[in-house]
N, C-alpha and C positions, 0 to 999 in steps of 0.2 A: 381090736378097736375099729370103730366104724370109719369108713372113709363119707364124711355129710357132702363132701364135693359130688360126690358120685352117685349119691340118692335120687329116685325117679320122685322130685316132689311135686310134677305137675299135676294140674287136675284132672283127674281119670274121666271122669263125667265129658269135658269139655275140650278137654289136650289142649287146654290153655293154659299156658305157664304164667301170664298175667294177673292170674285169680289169684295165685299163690304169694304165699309172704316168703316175703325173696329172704326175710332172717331164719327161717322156718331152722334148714341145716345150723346154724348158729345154738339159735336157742336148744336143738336136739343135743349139741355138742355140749354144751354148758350144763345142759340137765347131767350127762352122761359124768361129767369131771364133778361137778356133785355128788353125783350117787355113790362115785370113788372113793370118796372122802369118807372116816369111820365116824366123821362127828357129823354126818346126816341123818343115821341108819334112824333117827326119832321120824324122820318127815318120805323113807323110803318109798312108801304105798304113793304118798300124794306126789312125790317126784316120777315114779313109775307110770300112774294114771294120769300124770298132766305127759310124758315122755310118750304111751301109747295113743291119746286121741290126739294131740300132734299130728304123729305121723301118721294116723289115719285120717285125718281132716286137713294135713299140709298146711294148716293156720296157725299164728299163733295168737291168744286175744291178750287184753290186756291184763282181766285177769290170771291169765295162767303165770305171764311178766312179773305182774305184783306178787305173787304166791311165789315163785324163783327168788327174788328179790329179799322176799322176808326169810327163806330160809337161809339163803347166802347170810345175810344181815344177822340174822340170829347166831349161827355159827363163828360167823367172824366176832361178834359180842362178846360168846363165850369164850372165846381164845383171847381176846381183849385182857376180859374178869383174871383168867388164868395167870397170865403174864405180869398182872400187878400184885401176884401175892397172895396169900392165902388171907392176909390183913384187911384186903380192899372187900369194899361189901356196896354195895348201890343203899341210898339211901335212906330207904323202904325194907330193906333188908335185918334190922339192928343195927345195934353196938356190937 
């Protein structure tokens, strides 16, 4: 597992650590404890490609957030669904 404390996420261009998003390690780490999980493996490519230009751009923007976020959000839904039953159905869904 990766130590994010100990990553060089300064800016290469500039050896300015200012430029950088001081959540950058965070968000890597989070990507990383998602990718773990076997109920992501649908959104794997997009957690990988938002996990490599990360840490090659040491940024993180708001979309890559929102894009993390919905797949958290999604996963945790489906474990939601699961836990109420085989009975429970969304609205939309049928009888």
């Amino acid at each position: 597992m990766t130590d994010y404390r100990k990553l060089d996420l300064r800016d290469e261009e500039t050896d300015d650590e200012e430029l950088v998003d001081d959540d950058a390690g965070e968000f890597l780490h989070r990507i990383d404890t998602l990718r773990d999980d076997p109920a992501t493996t649908f959104a794997d490519d997009t957690l990988r490609g938002i996990y490599d230009t990360v840490l090659s751009t040491k940024r993180v923007t708001e979309g890559q957030r929102r894009a993390v976020d919905n797949i958290k959000r999604s996963v945790d839904e489906r474990r939601d669904q699961d836990d109420k039953g085989p009975g429970w159905r969304r609205r939309y869904e049928g009888r």
